[in-house]
C-alpha positions as CSV (number, residue, x, y, z in Angstrom):
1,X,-14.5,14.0,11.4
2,X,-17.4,15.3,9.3
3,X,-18.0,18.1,6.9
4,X,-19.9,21.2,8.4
5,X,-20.0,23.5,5.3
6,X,-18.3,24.8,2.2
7,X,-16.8,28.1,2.1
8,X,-18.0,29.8,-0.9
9,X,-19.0,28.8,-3.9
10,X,-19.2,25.3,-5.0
11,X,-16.6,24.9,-8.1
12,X,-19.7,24.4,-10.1
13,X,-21.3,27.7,-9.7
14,X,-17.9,29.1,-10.3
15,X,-17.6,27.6,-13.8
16,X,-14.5,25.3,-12.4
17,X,-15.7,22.1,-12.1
18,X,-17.7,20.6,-15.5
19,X,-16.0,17.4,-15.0
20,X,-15.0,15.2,-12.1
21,X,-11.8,16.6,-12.7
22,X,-10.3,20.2,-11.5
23,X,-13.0,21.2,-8.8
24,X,-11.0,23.2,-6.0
25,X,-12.7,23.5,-3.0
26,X,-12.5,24.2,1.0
27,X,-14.5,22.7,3.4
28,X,-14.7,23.5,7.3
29,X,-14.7,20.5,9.7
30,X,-16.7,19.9,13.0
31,X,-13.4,19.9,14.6
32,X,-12.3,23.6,13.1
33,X,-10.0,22.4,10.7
34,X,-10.2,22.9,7.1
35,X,-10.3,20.9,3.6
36,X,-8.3,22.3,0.9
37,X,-8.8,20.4,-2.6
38,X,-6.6,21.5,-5.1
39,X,-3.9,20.0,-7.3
40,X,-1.5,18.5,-6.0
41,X,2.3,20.5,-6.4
42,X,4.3,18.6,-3.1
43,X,7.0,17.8,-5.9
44,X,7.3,21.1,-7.5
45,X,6.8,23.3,-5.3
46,X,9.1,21.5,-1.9
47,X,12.7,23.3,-3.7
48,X,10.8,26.8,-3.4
49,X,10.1,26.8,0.3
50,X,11.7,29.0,2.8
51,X,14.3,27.3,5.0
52,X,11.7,27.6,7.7
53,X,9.3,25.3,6.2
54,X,8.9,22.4,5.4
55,X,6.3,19.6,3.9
56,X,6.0,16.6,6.6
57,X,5.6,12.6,5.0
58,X,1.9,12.7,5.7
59,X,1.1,15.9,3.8
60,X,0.7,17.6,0.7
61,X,1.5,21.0,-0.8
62,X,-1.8,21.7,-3.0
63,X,-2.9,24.6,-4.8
64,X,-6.1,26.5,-5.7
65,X,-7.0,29.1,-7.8
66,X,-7.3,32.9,-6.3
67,X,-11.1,32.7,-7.5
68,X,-11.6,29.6,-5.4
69,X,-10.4,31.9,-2.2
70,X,-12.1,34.7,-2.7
71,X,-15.0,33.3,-3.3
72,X,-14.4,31.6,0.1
73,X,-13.7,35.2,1.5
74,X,-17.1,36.0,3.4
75,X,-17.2,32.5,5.0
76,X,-13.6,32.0,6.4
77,X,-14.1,32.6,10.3
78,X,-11.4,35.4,12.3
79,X,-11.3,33.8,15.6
């Protein structure tokens, strides 16, 4: 598994990241999947899904800011 590229902006240019602390991010993988850094909200946010989904033991519920994904607009492939 390695990192292929960042879609968007880095959280730097985007005035999010001035620390080593709070720097959302996606990255695409050579294997087509995608890195999502964000905060993690599992805990607070696992009452508020649908009945049709659900958050499995090996993963996480994280969240991003809007700006983080439209900055990654341009980049994020259709196919």
């Amino acid at each position: 598994m390695q990192i292929e590229r960042r879609l968007g902006m880095s959280p730097r240019a985007r005035n999010q990241c001035l620390s080593e602390a709070n720097c959302p991010d996606i990255f695409e993988l050579s294997d087509g999947r995608f890195v999502i850094i964000g905060d993690d909200i599992t805990a607070d946010i696992r009452s508020e899904l649908p009945e049709d989904a659900g958050i499995g033991p090996n993963e996480r519920a994280v969240v991003i800011t809007r700006e983080t994904l439209t900055a990654a607009r341009q980049d994020i492939p259709f196919s």
